[in-house]
ROPADO-671455 format. One record per residue (C-alpha): residue in one letter; residue number from 1; x, y, z. Coordinates in steps of 0.5 Angstrom, whole numbers, m for minus. Layout:
N
R  aa    i     c1     c2     c3
R   A  NUM      X      Y      Z
...
This chain:
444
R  aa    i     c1     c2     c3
R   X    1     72     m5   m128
R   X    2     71      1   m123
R   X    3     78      4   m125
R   X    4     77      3   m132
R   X    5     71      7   m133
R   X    6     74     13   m128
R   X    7     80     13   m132
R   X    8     76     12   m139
R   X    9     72     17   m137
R   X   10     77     22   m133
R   X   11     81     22   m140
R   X   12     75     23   m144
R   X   13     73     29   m140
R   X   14     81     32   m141
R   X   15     80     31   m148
R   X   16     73     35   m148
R   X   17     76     41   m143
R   X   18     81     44   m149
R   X   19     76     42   m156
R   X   20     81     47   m160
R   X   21     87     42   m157
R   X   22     84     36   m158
R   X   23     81     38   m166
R   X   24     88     40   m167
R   X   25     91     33   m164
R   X   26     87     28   m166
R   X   27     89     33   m174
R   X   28     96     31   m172
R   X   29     95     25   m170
R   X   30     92     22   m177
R   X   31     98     26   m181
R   X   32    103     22   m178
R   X   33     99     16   m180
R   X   34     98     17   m186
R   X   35    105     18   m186
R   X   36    107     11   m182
R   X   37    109      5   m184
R   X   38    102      3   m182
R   X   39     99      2   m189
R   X   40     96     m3   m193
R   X   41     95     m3   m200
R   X   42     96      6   m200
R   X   43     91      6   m194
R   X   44     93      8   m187
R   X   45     89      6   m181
R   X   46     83     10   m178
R   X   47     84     11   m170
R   X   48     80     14   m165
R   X   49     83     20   m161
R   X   50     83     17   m154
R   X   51     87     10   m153
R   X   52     84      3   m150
R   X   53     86      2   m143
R   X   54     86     m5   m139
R   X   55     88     m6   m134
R   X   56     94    m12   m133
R   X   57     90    m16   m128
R   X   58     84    m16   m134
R   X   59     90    m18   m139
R   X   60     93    m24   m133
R   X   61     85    m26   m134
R   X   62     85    m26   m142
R   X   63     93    m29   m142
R   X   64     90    m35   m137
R   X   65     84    m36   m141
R   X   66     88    m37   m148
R   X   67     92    m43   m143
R   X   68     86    m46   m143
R   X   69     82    m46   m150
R   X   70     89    m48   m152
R   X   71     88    m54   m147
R   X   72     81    m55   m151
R   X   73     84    m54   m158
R   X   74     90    m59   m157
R   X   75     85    m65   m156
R   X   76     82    m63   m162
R   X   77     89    m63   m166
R   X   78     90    m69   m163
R   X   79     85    m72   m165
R   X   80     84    m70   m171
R   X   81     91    m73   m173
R   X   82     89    m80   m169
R   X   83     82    m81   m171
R   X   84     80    m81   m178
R   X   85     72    m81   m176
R   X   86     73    m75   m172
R   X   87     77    m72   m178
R   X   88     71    m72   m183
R   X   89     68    m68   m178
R   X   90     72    m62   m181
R   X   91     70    m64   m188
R   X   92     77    m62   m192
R   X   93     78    m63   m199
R   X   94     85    m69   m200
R   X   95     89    m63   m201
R   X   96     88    m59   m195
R   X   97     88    m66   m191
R   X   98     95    m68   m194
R   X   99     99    m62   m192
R   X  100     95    m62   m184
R   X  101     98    m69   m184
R   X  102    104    m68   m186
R   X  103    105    m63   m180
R   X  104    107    m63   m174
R   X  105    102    m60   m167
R   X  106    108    m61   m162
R   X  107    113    m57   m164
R   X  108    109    m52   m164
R   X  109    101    m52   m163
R   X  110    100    m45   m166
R   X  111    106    m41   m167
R   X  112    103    m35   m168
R   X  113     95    m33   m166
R   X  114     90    m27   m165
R   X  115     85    m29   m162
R   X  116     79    m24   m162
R   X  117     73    m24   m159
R   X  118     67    m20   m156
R   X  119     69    m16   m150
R   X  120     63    m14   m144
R   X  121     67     m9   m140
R   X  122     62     m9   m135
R   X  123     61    m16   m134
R   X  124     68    m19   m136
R   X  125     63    m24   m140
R   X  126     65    m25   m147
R   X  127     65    m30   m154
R   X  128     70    m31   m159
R   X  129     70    m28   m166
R   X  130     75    m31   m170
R   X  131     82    m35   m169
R   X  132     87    m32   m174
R   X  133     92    m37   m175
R   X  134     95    m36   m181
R   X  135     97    m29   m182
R   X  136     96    m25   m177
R   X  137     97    m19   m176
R   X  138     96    m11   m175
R   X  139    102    m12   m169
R   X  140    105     m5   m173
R   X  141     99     m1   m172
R   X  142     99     m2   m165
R   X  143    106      1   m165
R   X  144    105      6   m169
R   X  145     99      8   m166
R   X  146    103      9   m160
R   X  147    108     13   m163
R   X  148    102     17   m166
R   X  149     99     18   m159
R   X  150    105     22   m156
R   X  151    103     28   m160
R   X  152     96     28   m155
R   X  153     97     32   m148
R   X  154     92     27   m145
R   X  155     96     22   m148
R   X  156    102     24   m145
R   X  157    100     27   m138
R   X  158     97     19   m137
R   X  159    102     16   m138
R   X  160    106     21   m133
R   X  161    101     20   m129
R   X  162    101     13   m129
R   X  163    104      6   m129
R   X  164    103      4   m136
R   X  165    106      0   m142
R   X  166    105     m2   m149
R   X  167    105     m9   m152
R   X  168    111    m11   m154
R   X  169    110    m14   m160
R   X  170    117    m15   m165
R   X  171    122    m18   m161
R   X  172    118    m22   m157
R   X  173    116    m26   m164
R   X  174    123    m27   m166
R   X  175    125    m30   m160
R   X  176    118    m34   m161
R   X  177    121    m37   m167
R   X  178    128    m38   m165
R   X  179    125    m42   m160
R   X  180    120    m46   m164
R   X  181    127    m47   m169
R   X  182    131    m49   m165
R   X  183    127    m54   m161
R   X  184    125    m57   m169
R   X  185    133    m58   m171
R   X  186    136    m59   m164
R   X  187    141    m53   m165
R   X  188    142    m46   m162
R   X  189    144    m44   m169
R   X  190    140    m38   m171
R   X  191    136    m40   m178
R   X  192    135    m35   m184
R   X  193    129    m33   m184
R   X  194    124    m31   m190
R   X  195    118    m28   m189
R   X  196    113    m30   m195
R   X  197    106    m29   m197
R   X  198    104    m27   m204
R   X  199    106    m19   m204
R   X  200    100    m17   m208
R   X  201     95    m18   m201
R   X  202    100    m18   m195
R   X  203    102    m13   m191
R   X  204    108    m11   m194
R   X  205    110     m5   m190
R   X  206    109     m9   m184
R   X  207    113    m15   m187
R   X  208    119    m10   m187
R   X  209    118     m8   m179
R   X  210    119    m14   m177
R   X  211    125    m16   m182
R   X  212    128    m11   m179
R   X  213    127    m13   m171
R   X  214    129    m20   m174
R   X  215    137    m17   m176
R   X  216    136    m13   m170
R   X  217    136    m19   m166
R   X  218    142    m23   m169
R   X  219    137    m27   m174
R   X  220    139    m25   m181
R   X  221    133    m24   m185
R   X  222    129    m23   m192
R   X  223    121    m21   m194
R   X  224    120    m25   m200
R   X  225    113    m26   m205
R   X  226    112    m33   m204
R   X  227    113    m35   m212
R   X  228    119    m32   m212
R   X  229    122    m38   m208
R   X  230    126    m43   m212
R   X  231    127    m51   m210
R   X  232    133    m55   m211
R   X  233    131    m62   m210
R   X  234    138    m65   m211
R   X  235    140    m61   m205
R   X  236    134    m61   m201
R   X  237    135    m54   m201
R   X  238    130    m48   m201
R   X  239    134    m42   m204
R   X  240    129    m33   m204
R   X  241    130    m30   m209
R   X  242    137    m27   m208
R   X  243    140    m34   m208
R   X  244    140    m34   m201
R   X  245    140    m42   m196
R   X  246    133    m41   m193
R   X  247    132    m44   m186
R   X  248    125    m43   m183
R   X  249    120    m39   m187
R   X  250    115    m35   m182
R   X  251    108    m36   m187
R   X  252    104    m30   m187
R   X  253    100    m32   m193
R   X  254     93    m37   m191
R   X  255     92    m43   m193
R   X  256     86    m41   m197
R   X  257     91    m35   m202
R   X  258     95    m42   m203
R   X  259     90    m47   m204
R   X  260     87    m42   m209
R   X  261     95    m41   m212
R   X  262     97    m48   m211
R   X  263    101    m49   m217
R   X  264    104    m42   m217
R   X  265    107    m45   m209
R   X  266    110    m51   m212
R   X  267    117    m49   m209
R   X  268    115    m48   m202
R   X  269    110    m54   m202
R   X  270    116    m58   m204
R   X  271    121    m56   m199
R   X  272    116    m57   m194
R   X  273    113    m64   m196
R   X  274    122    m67   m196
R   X  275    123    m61   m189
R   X  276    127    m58   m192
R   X  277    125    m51   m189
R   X  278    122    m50   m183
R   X  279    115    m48   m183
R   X  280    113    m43   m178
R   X  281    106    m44   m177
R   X  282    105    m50   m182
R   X  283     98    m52   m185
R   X  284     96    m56   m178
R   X  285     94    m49   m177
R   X  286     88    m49   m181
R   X  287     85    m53   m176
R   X  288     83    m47   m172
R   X  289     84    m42   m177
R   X  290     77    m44   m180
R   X  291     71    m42   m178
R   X  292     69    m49   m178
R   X  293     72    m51   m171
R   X  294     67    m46   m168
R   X  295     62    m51   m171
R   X  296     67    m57   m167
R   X  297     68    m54   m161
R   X  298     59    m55   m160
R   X  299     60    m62   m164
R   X  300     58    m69   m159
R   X  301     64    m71   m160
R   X  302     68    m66   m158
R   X  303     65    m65   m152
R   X  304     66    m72   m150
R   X  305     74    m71   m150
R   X  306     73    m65   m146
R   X  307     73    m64   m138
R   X  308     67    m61   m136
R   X  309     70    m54   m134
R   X  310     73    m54   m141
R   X  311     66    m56   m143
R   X  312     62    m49   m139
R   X  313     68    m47   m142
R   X  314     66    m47   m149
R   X  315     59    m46   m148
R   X  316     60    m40   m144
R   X  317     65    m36   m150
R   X  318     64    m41   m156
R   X  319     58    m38   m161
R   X  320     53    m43   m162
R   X  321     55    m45   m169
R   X  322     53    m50   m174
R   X  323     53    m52   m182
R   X  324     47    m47   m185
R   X  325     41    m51   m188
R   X  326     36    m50   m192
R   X  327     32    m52   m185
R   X  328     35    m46   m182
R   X  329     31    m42   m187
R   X  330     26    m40   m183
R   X  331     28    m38   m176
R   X  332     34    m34   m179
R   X  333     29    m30   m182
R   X  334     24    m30   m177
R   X  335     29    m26   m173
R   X  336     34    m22   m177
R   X  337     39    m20   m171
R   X  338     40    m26   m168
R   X  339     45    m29   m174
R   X  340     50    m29   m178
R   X  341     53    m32   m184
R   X  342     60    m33   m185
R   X  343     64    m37   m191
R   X  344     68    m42   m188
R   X  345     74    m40   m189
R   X  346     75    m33   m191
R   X  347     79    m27   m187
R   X  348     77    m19   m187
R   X  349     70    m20   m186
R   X  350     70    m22   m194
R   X  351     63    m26   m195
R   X  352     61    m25   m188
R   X  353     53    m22   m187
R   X  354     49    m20   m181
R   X  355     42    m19   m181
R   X  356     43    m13   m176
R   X  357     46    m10   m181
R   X  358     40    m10   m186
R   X  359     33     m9   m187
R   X  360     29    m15   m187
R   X  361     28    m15   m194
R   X  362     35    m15   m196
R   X  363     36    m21   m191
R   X  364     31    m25   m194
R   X  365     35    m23   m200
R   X  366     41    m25   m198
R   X  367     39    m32   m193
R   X  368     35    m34   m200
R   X  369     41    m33   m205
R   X  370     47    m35   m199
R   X  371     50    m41   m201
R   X  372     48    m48   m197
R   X  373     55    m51   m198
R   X  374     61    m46   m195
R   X  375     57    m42   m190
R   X  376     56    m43   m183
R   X  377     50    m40   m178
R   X  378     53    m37   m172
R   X  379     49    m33   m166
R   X  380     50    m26   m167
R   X  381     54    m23   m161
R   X  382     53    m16   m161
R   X  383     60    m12   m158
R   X  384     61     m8   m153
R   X  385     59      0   m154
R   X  386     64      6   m152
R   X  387     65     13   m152
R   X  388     71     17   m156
R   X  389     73     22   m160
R   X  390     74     21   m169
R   X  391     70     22   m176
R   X  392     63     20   m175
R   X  393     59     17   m181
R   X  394     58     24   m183
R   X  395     64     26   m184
R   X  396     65     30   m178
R   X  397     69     30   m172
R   X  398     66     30   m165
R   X  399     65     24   m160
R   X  400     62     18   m162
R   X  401     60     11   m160
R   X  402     64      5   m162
R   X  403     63     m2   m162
R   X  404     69     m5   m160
R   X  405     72    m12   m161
R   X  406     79    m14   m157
R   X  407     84    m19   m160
R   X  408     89    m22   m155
R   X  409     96    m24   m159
R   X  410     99    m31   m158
R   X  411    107    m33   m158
R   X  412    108    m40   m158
R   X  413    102    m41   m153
R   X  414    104    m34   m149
R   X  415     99    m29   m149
R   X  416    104    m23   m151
R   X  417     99    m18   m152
R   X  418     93    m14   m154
R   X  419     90    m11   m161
R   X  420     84     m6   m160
R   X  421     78     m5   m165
R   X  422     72     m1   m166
R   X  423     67      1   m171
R   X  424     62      5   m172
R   X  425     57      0   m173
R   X  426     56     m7   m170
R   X  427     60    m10   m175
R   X  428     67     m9   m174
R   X  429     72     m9   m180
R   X  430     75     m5   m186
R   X  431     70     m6   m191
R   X  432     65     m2   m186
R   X  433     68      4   m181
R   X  434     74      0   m178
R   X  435     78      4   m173
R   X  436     85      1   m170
R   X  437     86      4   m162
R   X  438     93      4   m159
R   X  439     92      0   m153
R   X  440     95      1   m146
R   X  441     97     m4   m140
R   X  442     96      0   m134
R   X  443     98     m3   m127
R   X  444     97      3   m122
């Protein structure tokens, strides 16, 4: 922890000791990502000027924390496939039930994960935020935002001082699914890959980047919008929109786009119902992408399956969570900043309300006129707080403080790297004053 804060607070001071360098750099390093291919829907990402630094003893304890809530969410797969009791726990409707059945857990339990959490850098303590299972991603902005630092001195002149490295987060997903593939179809053949969401909300640009690690890698492959997939049934064969055999389909698209789009899905649902076409990660990933299994982690019945270390476990990172109801009411508005209200399955921050983040009467508002069927009640956790140069609220650039929320990439079960966020204020998302930071790993 001491190092850390010795470096954070040595790099910011390099920072301030040239303040014409570090307008001018922080300038040029914004112009490169507004020219980058970290643009999502012709907006580039935010950043601050100095990068996250953690250290890899930190990243060797968030990696052997991961092999642990992996440990607790298998039992809760597991049983949710053998126990129909405890699988109304979750309360999907038929559809959803049916397609997470139809899937398999062990093949892989969750192909692809970013688990974000709050971070208290001077504890170590933390709580988990959000488990993305379905489309996980912002890996480019981590890569491109490193490529971006190269143009600060301070920058460079740490990594020259240093021993550092970056999350390396593109051929290692590629080796991912190649291993998921080849132990689902017993083969060492590389399948053909399509990378499929619907166009019109995924992250297109990102999409491109890893196709392009994908053929790099030997691995032929193709981004596509997932109506454009076509399904010949006769031959059990799921052809892209080129006419091109697909093997394996990197699912980028949530469940919940899907759902909504259902019929528009048909040919993937279809393939993926006779496994005609691999699906990495398959709909057995709901059950940890939705916000309810915060609530089911805390459940008596989960709690009975678990080892009492797994039980501190949770109790120590897992937010008190629970089904909102009308006798919630008056608690949540006698204490404000102590709550959150979260839809159950939503992503980017859509529908989510936090009484921190209003007056008390536009939190009665909005707890009075909050619907008490999709939404969650969860303790409020509020994130760790730094320093760095960026935009402040008023526009102007000078140095800040930042909320920040850390997010912990997981292949295949593997902790593979870091996602950094920070945010003007205590709600962290790109509906409010989201910034991405470059991480660095550094050792010595």
């Amino acid at each position: 922890m001491t190092e850390r804060k010795e470096w954070n607070r040595d790099y910011l001071a390099a920072a301030a000791s040239a303040p014409e360098r570090l307008k001018r750099e922080f300038d040029e390093i914004t112009e490169y990502m507004k020219a980058s291919t970290a643009i999502h829907h012709g907006e580039y990402v935010r950043t601050c000027y100095a990068p996250k630094l953690f250290t890899e003893e930190t990243f060797r304890s968030f990696a052997a924390d991961i092999r642990t809530l992996y440990g607790i969410l298998s039992k809760v797969m597991h049983a949710y496939y053998q126990d129909p009791a405890y699988r109304a726990l979750f309360g999907f409707d038929a559809v959803t039930e049916e397609l997470i059945l139809r899937a398999d857990p062990d093949i892989s339990l969750l192909p692809m994960a970013r688990i974000d959490f709050f971070y208290n850098e001077e504890t170590g303590a933390y709580k988990y935020c959000e488990f993305n299972t379905d489309g996980t991603s912002a890996m480019n902005e981590d890569r491109e935002l490193n490529l971006a630092q190269r143009l600060s001195t301070v920058y460079r002149d740490f990594r020259a001082q240093h021993k550092t490295r970056t999350c390396e987060l593109f051929h290692s997903w590629v080796a991912a699914l190649c291993d998921v593939y080849r132990r689902a179809r017993h083969t060492e053949t590389a399948p053909y890959v399509a990378i499929v969401d619907f166009m019109d909300c995924g992250t297109v640009n990102e999409f491109e980047v890893f196709q392009s690690y994908f053929i790099e890698d030997g691995v032929p492959a193709e981004v596509c919008d997932m109506r454009s997939l076509r399904y010949n049934a006769a031959e059990k064969t799921l052809y892209g929109p080129g006419g091109h055999k697909i093997d394996a389909i990197y699912r980028r698209a949530v469940t919940s786009d899907i759902l909504e789009r259902y019929e528009e899905c048909a040919a993937l649902l279809a393939a993926v119902r006779d496994d005609a076409v691999l699906l990495v990660g398959d709909f057995h990933t709901q059950l940890v992408h939705n916000k309810t299994i915060f609530r089911i982690l805390h459940e008596p019945q989960t709690q009975a399956m678990l080892t009492p270390a797994e039980q501190a476990f949770v109790q120590a990172h897992v937010p008190l969570t629970k089904t909102f109801a009308a006798s919630d009411i008056p608690r949540v508005l006698a204490d404000k900043d102590a709550w959150i209200l979260k839809p159950l399955d939503s992503y980017a921050s859509r529908g989510v309300h936090a009484g921190v983040e209003s007056t008390q009467e536009e939190w009665e508002q909005i707890v009075r006129t909050t619907p008490l069927q999709g939404y969650l009640l969860q303790e409020f956790c509020r994130p760790y707080v730094t320093e760095n140069y960026g935009i402040g609220l008023d526009g102007t650039f000078g140095k800040n403080r930042y909320y920040n929320l850390t997010g912990i990439y997981v292949y295949d079960g593997v902790a593979q790297g870091v996602y950094s966020r920070v945010s003007l204020s205590p709600i962290i998302s790109s509906q409010y004053s989201e910034k991405t930071l470059p991480t660095l790993l550094v050792s010595e």
